[in-house]
C-alpha positions as CSV (number, residue, x, y, z in Angstrom):
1,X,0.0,0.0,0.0
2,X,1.0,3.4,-0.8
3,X,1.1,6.6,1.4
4,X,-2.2,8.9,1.1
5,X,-1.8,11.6,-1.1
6,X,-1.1,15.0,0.8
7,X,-4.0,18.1,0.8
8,X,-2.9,20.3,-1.8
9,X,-1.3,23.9,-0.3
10,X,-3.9,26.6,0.7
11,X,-2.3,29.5,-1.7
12,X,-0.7,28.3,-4.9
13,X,3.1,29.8,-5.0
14,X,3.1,30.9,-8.6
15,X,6.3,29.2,-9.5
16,X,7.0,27.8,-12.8
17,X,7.3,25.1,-13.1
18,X,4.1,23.8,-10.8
19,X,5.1,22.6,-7.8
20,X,4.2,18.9,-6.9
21,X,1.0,20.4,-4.2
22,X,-0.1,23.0,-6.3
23,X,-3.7,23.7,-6.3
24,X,-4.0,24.7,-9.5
25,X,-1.9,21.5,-10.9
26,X,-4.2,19.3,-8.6
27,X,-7.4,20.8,-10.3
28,X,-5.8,20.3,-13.8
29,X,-5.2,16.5,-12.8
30,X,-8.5,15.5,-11.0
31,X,-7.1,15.0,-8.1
32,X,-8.6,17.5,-5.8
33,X,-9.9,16.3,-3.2
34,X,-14.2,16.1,-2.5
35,X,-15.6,19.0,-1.6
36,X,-12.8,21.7,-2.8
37,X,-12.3,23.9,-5.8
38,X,-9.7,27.0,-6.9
39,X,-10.7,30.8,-6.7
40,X,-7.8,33.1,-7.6
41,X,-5.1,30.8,-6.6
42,X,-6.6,29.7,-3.5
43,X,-8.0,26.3,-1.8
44,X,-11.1,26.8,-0.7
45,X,-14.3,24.4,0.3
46,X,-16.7,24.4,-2.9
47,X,-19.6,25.4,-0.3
48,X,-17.9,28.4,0.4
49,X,-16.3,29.4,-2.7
50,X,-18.6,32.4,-3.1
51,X,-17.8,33.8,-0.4
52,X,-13.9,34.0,-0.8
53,X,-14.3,35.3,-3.8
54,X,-16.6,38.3,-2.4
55,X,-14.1,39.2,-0.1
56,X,-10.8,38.9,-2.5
57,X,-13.1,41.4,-4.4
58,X,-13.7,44.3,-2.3
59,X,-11.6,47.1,-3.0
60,X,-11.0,50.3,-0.2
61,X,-12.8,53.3,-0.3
């Protein structure tokens, strides 16, 4: 038996090439795991994705 596959990180790095827990690279293989999707570079639950993106999107007066 193998050893379980780590979470991906919580804030993909940006480096080039994709590091081997990138979010992004985990969501362009499949293997994400249940329950979680990318917004701007970030891990977050797929119930919750709205809501990450709302704040990432405020800008200050």
């Amino acid at each position: 038996m193998g050893k379980p596959a780590k979470m991906p990180k919580k804030k993909c790095c940006v480096n080039k090439p994709r590091c081997g827990r990138c979010p992004l690279r985990a969501l362009a293989e499949g293997t994400l795991p249940p329950g979680y999707t990318v917004k701007k570079r970030r891990l977050v639950k797929a119930t919750k994705a709205d809501v990450v993106l709302a704040k990432s999107t405020r800008k200050a007066a």
